[in-house]
VOPAGU-2260 file (C-alpha; in pm, 1 decimal, decimal comma):
REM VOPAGU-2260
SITE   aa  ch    i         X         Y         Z
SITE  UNK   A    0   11678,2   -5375,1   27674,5
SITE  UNK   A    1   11746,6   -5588,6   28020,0
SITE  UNK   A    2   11475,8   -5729,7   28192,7
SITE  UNK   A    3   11433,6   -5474,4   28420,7
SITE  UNK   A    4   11394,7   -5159,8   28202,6
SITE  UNK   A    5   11170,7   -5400,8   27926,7
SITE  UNK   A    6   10888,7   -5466,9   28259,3
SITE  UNK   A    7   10938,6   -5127,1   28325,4
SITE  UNK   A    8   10842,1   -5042,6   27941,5
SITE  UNK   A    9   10539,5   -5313,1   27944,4
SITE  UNK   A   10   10430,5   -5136,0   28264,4
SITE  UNK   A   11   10425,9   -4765,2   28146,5
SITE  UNK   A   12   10260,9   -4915,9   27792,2
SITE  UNK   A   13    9958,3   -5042,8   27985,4
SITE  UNK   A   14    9969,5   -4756,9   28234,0
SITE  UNK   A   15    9962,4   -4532,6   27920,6
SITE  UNK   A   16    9709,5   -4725,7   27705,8
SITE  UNK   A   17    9435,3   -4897,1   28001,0
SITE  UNK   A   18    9195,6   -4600,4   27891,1
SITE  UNK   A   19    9157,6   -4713,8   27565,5
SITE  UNK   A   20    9169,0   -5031,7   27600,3
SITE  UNK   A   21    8779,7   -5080,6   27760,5
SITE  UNK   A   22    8602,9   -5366,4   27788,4
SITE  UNK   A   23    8343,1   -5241,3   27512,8
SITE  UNK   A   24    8604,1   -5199,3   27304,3
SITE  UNK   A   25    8770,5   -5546,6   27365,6
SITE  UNK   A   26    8440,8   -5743,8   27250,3
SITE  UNK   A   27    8396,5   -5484,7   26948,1
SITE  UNK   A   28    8747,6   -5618,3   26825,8
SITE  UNK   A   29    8659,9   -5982,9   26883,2
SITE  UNK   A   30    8434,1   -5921,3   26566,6
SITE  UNK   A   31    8646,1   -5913,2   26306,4
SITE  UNK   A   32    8916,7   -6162,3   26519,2
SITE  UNK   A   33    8612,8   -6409,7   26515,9
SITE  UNK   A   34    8541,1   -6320,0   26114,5
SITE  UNK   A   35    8898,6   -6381,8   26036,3
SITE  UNK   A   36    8969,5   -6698,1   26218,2
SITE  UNK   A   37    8585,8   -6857,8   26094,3
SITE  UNK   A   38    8684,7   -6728,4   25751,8
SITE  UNK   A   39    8942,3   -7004,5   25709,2
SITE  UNK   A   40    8664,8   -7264,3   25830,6
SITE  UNK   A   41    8415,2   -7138,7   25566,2
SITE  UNK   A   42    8677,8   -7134,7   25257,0
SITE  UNK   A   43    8816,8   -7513,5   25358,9
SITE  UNK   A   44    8394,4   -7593,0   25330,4
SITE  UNK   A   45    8362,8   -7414,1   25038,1
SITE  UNK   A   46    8704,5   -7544,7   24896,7
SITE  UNK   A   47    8487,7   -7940,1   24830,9
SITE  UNK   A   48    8252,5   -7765,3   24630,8
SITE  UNK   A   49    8437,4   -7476,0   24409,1
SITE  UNK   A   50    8768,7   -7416,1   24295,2
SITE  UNK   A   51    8936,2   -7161,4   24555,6
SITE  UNK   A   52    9088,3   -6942,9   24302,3
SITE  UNK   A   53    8704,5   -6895,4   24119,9
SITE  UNK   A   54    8575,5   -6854,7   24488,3
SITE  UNK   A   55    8817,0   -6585,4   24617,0
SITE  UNK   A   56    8706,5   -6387,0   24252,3
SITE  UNK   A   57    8318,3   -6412,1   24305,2
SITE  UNK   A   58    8417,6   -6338,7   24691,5
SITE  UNK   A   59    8547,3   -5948,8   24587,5
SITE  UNK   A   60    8316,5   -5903,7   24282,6
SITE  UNK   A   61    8057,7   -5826,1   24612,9
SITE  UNK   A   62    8301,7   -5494,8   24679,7
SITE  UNK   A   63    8310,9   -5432,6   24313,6
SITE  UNK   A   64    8004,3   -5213,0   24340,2
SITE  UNK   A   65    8073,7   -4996,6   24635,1
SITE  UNK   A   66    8377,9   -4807,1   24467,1
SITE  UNK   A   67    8089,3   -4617,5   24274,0
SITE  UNK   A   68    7978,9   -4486,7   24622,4
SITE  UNK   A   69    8326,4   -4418,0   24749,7
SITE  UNK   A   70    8518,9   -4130,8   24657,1
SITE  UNK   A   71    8834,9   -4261,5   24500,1
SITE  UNK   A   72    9163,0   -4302,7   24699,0
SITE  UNK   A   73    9425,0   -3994,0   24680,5
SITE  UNK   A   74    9633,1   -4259,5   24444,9
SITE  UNK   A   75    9677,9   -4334,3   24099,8
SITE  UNK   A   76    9519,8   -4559,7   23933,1
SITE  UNK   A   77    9792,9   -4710,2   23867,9
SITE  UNK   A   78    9897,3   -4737,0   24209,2
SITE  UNK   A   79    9586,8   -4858,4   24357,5
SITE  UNK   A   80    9601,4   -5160,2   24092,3
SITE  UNK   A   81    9937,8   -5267,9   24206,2
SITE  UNK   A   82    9791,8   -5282,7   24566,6
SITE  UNK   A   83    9494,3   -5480,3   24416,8
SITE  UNK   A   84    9749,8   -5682,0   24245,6
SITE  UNK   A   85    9992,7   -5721,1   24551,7
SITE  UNK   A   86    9796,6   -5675,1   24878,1
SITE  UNK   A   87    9444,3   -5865,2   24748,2
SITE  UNK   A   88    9527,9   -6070,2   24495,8
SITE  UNK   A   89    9802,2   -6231,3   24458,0
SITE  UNK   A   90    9723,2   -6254,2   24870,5
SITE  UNK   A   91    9388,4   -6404,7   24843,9
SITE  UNK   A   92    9530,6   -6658,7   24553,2
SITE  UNK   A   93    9817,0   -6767,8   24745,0
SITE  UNK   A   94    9619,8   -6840,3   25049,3
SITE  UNK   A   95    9345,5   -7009,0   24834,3
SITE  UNK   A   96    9612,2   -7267,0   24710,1
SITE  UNK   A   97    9720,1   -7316,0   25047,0
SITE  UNK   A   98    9362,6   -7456,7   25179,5
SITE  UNK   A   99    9356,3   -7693,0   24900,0
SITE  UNK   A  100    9704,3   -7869,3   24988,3
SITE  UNK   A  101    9470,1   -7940,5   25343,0
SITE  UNK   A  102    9709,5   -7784,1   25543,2
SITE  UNK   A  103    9530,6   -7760,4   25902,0
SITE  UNK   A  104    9326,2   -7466,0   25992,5
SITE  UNK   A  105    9521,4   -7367,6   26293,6
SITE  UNK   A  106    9840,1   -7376,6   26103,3
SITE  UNK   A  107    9698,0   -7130,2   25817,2
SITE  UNK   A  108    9552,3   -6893,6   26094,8
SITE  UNK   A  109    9875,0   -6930,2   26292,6
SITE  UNK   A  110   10078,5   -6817,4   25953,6
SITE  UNK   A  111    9864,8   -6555,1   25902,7
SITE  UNK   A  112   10062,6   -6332,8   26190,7
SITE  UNK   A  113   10376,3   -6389,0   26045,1
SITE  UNK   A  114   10349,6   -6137,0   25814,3
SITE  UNK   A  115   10433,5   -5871,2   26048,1
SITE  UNK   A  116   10781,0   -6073,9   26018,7
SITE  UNK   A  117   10786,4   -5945,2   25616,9
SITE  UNK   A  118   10652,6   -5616,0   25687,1
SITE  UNK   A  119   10946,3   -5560,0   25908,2
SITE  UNK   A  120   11207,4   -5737,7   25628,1
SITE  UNK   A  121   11060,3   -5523,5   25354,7
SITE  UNK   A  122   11053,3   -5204,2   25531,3
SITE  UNK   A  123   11475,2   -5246,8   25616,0
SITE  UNK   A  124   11483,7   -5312,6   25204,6
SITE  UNK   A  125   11266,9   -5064,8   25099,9
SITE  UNK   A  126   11170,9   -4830,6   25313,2
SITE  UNK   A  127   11532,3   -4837,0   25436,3
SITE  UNK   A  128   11441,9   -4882,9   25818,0
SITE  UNK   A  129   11644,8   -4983,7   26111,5
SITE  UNK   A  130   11641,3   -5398,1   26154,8
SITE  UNK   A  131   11701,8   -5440,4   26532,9
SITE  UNK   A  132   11877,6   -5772,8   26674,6
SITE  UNK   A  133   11562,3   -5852,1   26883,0
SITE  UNK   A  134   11356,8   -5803,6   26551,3
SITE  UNK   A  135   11622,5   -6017,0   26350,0
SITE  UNK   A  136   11585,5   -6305,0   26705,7
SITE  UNK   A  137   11210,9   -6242,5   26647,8
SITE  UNK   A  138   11234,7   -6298,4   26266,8
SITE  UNK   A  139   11465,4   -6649,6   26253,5
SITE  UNK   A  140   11231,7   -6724,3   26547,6
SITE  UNK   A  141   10880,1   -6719,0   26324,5
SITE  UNK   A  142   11062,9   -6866,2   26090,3
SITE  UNK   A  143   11174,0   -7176,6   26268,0
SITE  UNK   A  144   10809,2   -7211,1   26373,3
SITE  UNK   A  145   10712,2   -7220,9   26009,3
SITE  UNK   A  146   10991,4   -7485,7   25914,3
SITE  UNK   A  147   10815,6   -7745,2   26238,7
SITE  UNK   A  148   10472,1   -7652,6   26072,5
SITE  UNK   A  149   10651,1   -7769,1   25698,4
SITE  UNK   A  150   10805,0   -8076,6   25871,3
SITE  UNK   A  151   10421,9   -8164,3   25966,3
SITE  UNK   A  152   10391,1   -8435,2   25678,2
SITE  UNK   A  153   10721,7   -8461,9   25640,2
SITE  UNK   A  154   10844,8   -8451,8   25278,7
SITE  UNK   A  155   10470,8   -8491,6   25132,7
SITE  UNK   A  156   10480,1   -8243,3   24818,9
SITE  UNK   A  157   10152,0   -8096,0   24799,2
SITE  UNK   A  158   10176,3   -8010,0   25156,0
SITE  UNK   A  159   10490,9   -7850,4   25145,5
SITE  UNK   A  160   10351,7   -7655,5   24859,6
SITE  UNK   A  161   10078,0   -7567,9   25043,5
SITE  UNK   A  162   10333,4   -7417,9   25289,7
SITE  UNK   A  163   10488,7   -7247,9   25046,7
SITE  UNK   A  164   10220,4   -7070,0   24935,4
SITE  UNK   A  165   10112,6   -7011,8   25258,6
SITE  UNK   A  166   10439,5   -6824,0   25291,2
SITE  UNK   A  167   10368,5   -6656,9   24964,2
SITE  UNK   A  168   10045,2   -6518,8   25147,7
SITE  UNK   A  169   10216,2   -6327,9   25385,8
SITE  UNK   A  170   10479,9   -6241,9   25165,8
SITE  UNK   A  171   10207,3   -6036,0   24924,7
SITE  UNK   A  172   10045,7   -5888,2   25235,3
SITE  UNK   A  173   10350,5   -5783,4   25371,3
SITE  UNK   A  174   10473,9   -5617,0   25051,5
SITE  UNK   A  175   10133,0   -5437,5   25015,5
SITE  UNK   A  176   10157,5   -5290,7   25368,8
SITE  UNK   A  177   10503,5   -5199,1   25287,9
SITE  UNK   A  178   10381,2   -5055,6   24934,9
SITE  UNK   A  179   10116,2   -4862,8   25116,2
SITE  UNK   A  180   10383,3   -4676,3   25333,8
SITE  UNK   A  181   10608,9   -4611,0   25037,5
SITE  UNK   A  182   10293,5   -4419,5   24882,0
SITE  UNK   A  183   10212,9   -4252,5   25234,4
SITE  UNK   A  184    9890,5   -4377,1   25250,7
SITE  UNK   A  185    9714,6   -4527,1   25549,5
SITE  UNK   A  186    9432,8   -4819,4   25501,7
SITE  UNK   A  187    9144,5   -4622,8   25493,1
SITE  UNK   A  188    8779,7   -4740,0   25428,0
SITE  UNK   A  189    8828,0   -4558,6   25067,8
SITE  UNK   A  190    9169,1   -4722,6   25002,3
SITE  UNK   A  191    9066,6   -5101,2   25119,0
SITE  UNK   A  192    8749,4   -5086,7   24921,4
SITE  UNK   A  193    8905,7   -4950,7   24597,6
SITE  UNK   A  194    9173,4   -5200,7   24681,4
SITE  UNK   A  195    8978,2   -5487,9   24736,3
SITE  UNK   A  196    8742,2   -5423,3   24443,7
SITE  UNK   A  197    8962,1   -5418,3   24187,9
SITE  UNK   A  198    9092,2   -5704,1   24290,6
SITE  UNK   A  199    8869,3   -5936,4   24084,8
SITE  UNK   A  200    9070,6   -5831,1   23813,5
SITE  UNK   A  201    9373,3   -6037,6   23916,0
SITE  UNK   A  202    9151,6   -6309,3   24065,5
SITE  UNK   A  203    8952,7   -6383,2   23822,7
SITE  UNK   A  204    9289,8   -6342,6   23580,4
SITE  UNK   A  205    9429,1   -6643,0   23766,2
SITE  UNK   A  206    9145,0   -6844,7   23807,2
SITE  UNK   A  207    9132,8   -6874,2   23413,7
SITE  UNK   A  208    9534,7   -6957,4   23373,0
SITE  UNK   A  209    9452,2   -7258,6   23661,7
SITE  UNK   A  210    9148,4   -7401,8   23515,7
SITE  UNK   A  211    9082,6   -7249,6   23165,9
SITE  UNK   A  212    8781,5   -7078,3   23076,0
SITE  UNK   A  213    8540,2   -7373,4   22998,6
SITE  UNK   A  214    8627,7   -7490,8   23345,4
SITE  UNK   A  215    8580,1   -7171,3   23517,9
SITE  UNK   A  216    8220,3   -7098,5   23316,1
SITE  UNK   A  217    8122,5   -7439,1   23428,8
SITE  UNK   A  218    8182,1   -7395,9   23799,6
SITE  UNK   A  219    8029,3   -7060,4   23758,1
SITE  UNK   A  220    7736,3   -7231,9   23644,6
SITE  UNK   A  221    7691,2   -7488,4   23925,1
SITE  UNK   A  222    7700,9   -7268,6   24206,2
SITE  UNK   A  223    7455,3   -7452,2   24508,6
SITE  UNK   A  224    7351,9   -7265,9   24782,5
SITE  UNK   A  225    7646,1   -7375,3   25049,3
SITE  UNK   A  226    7873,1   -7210,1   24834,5
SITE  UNK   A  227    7661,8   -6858,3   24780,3
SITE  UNK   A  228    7598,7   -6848,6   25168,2
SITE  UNK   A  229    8005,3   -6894,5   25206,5
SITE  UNK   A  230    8118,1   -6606,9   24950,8
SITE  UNK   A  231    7820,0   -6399,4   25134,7
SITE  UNK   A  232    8008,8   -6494,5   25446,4
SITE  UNK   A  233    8363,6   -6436,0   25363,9
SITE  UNK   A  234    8280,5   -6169,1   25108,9
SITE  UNK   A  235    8074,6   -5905,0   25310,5
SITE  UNK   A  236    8114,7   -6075,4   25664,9
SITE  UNK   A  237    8476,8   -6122,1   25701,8
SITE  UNK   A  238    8595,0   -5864,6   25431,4
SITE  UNK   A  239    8401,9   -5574,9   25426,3
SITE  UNK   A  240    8277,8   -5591,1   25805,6
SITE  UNK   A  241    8558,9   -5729,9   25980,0
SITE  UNK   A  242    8801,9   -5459,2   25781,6
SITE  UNK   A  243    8529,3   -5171,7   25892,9
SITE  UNK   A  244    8495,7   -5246,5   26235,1
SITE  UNK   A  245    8894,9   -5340,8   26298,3
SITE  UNK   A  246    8984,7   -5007,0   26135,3
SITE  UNK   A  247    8764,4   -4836,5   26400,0
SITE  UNK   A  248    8946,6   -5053,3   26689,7
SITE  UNK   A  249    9234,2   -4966,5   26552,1
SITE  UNK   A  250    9137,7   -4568,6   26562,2
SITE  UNK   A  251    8991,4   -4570,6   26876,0
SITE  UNK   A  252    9247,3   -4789,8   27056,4
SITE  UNK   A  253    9597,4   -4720,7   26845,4
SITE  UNK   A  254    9805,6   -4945,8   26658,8
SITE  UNK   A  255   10038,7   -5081,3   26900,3
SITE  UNK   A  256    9741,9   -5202,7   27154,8
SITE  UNK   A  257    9536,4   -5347,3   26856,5
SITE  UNK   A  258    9837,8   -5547,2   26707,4
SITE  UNK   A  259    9857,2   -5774,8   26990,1
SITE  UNK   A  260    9479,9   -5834,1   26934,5
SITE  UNK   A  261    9618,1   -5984,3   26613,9
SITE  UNK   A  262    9748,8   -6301,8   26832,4
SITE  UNK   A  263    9338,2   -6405,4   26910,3
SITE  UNK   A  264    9376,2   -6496,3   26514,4
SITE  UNK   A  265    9579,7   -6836,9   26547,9
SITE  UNK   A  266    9448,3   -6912,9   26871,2
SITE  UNK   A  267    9088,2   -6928,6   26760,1
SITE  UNK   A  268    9183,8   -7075,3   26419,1
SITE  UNK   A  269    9340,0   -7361,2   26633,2
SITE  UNK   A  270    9010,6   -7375,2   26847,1
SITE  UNK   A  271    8789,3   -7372,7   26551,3
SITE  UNK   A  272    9002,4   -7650,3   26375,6
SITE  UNK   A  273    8961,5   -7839,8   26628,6
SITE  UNK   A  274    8639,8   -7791,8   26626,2
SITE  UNK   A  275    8512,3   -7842,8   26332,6
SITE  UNK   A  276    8758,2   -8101,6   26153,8
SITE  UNK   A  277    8903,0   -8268,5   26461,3
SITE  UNK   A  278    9251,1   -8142,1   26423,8
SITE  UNK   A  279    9440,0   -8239,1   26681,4
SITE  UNK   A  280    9650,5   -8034,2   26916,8
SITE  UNK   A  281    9983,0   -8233,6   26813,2
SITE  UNK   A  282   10318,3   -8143,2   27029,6
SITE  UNK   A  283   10459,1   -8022,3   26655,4
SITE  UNK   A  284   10170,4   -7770,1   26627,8
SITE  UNK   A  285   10260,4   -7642,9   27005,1
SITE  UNK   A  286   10622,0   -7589,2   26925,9
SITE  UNK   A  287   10551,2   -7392,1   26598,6
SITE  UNK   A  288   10264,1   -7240,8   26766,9
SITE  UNK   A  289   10498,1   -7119,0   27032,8
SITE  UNK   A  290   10783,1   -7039,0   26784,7
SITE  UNK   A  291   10598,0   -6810,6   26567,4
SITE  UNK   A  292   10392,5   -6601,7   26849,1
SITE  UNK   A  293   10720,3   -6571,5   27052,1
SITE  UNK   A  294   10880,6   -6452,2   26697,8
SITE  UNK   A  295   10617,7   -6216,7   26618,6
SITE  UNK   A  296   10590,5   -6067,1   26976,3
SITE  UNK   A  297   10924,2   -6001,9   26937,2
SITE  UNK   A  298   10930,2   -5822,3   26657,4
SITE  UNK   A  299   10598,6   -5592,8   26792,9
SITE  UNK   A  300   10739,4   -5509,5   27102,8
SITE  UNK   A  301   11065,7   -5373,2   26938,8
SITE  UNK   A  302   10862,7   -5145,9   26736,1
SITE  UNK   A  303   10628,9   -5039,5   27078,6
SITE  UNK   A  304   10864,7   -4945,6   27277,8
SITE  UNK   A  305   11125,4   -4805,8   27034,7
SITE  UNK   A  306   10899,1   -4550,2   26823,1
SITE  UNK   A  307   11131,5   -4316,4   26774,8
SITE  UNK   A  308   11401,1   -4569,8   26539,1
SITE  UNK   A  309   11531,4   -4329,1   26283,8
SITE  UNK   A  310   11542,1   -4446,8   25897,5
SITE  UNK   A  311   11872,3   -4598,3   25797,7
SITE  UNK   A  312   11915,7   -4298,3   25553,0
């Protein structure tokens, strides 16, 4: 697409899409943004007083109770346990061990987009899709961006880990929203709080192969009150009302608008890192910052103004 015909595509998009996009609806979809950004704030807190892994298991068992009031998924069992598995768990875990390696807060919010990058990988592998070149620029792009936010500490181990699982975050989330479209299933209020439910089961799981069983009784026993208010927070707050009220932006203002909401995520993480733990704004963190977003916007933009790409079968 030349320059030309790509303004002329950004142009009709907003022509087509300015209804939807009011202003009432803008500030409803700063909720969850503002949830999801804090929510990384609230688990590095938490993180000095509780293991991450035991945190992110009480932080579901709060969802655990509402698939009784829910009429079950049109899944499997089966399958909606490989999505709590996949898309939750193995998520939530991975993202867990990332805050403890102290990466910064605005690099784990500005990671947290690039799992569009996987969901686009995945669905060429298994959803046999078309991979563009501009989504393959877009890809090595976000990619690049992650390798400056790796190069942070240099060659400090537990950091890089922490990268790596950060990685592995997006890697599970991407594989769950790709699982979800193999099943032909869209992320419903029944499917995300089935999903998310269950998902104790493979937190918890983990939490006892990290720290053993006396360990995780004995955390479980010294809960204080910091801690309780931050699984409240993270658990109903960020969870269960940020993923109500996004899946209503997303209804009422369509996916392709409401993905570019997504990029608020990183910028507010980097905002509240600041904030909060004095992270600076280093010329590293502005390169990957730029890398990534210009990698993931990209990607989104192939797949807005190209709807119609046909599968590779």
């Amino acid at each position: 697409m030349n320059k030309k015909n790509y303004m002329g595509a950004t142009l009709d998009f907003m022509i087509k899409n300015h209804e939807n996009i009011s202003f009432q609806l803008f500030f409803l979809s700063l909720i969850p943004i503002l949830l999801w950004s804090s929510n990384y704030v609230v688990m590095r807190l938490a993180s000095t007083q509780i293991s991450m892994s035991v945190f992110n298991g009480l932080r579901f068992l709060f969802l655990l109770p509402l698939i009784f009031f829910l009429k079950k998924p049109s899944l499997s069992f089966l399958k909606i346990l490989i999505l709590a598995f996949v898309w939750i768990g193995l998520n939530i875990y991975c993202i867990g061990r990332a805050i403890e390696s102290e990466i910064d807060t605005g690099y784990l919010a500005l990671g947290y987009v690039t799992s569009s990058i996987f969901v686009i990988i995945f669905s060429f592998f298994i959803n046999k899709e078309v991979l563009t070149k501009t989504q393959a620029v877009g890809a090595f792009l976000a990619f690049l961006g992650m390798g400056f936010i790796a190069y942070e500490k240099g060659f400090d181990l537990n950091y890089l880990s922490g990268v790596g699982f950060l990685l592995g975050s997006n890697f599970f989330i991407a594989l769950g929203v790709t699982l979800l479209k193999k099943f032909n299933v869209t992320a419903s209020l029944s499917v995300v709080t089935w999903v998310s439910g269950l998902a104790v089961i493979p937190l918890f799981g983990l939490s006892l192969i990290d720290l053993g069983l006396d360990e995780v009784k004995l955390q479980l026993a010294h809960l204080d009150q910091s801690t309780i208010y931050s699984l409240l927070y993270t658990g109903l707050g960020s969870s269960l009302l940020g993923g109500l009220v996004w899946i209503d932006v997303v209804k009422k203002m369509g996916p392709n608008a409401s993905s570019f909401l997504m990029f608020l995520v990183p910028i507010f993480g980097l905002i509240f890192g600041h904030l909060f733990f004095e992270e600076a704004f280093t010329l590293n963190k502005m390169i990957s910052a730029a890398l990534v977003l210009s990698g993931v916007f990209l990607c989104l933009n192939q797949q807005m103004f190209s709807p119609k790409l046909k599968s590779a079968t």
